[in-house]
C-alpha positions in Angstrom: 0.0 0.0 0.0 1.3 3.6 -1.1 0.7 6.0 1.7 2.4 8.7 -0.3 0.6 11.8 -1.3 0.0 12.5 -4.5 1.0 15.6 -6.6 -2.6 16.9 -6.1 -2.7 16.2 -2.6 0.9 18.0 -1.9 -0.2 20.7 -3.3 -3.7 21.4 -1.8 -1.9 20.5 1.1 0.6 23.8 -0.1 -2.4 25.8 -0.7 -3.9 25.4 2.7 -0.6 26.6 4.7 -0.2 29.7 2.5 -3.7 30.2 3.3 -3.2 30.1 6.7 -0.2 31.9 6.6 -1.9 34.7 5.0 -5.6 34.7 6.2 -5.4 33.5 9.6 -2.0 33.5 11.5 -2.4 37.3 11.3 -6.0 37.2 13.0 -5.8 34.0 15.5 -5.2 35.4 18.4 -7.5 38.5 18.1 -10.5 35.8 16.9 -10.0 33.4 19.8 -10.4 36.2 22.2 -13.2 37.8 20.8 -15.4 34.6 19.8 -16.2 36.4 16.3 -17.8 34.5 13.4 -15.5 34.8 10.6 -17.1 35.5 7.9 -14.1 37.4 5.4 -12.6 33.8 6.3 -14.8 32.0 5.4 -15.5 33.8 2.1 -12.0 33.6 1.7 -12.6 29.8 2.2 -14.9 29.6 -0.7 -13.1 31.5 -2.7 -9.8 29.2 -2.7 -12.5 26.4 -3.4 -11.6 24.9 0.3 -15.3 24.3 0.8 -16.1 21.9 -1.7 -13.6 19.6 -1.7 -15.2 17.0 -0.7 -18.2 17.2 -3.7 -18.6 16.3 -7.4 -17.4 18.3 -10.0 -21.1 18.7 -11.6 -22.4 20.7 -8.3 -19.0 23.0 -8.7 -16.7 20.8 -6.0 -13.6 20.1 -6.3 -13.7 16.6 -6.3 -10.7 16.4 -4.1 -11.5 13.2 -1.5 -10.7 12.8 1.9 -7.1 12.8 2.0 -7.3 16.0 0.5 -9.3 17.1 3.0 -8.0 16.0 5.9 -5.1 17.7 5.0 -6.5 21.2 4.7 -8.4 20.9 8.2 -4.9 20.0 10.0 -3.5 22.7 8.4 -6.3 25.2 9.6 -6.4 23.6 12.6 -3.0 24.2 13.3 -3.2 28.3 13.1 -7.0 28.4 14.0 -9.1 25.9 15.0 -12.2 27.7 15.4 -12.1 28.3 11.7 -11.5 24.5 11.0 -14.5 23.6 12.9 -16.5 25.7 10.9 -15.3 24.0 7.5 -15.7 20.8 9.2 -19.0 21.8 10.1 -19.8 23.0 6.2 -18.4 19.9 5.0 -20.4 17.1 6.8 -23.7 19.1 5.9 -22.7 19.1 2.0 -21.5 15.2 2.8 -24.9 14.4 4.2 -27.0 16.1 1.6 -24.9 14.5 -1.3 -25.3 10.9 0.2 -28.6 10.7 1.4 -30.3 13.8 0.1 -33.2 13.7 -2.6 -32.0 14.9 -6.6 -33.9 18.0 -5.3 -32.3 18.5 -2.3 -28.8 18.1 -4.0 -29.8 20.4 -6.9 -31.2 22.8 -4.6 -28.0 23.0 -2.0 -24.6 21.3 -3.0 -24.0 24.3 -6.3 -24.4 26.9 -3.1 -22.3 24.4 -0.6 -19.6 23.5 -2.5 -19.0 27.8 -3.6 -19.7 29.0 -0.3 -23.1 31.1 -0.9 -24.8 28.8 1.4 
């Protein structure tokens, strides 16, 4: 069995440590003291395609899998963990809805899930 990560996975893995480098190192301590939702993060989030990783390509996700992801919330949780529970969060209600939900429910929610608008 290969447990190495593959080019992909490397370099989400990149992406999400210059993201946190830039977006929240500068911010953690101010947002753990003041309990803030983050919601410039979590834009930001969306708009580095962090929040669908974890969904088809057809709804807009990136199609990524779970190594993938994994990766990026150890990064985030690393610099803020606050801001990792709330893409964890995201991601198990896009999960949910794309393995159980109705061909309504999934048109209706996982476009809007997987860019962030929802």
């Amino acid at each position: 069995m290969n447990f190495e990560l593959t080019e992909e996975q490397q370099l989400i893995g990149q992406s999400a440590r210059d993201f946190a480098k830039e977006y929240l190192d500068p911010i953690a301590v101010e947002l753990d003291h003041s309990g803030e939702f983050p919601k410039a993060v979590v834009d930001a989030l969306a708009q580095h395609d962090f929040l669908g990783l974890l969904l088809p390509g057809e709804v807009g996700g990136a199609e990524a899998g779970f190594v993938s992801y994994v990766e990026v919330i150890e990064t985030l949780s690393r610099s803020l963990p606050a801001v990792a529970s709330i893409m964890n969060n995201h991601a198990i209600a896009a999960y949910a809805i794309q393995q159980w939900g109705t061909a309504e429910q999934k048109t209706q929610y996982l476009p809007g899930l997987a860019t962030g608008e929802i």
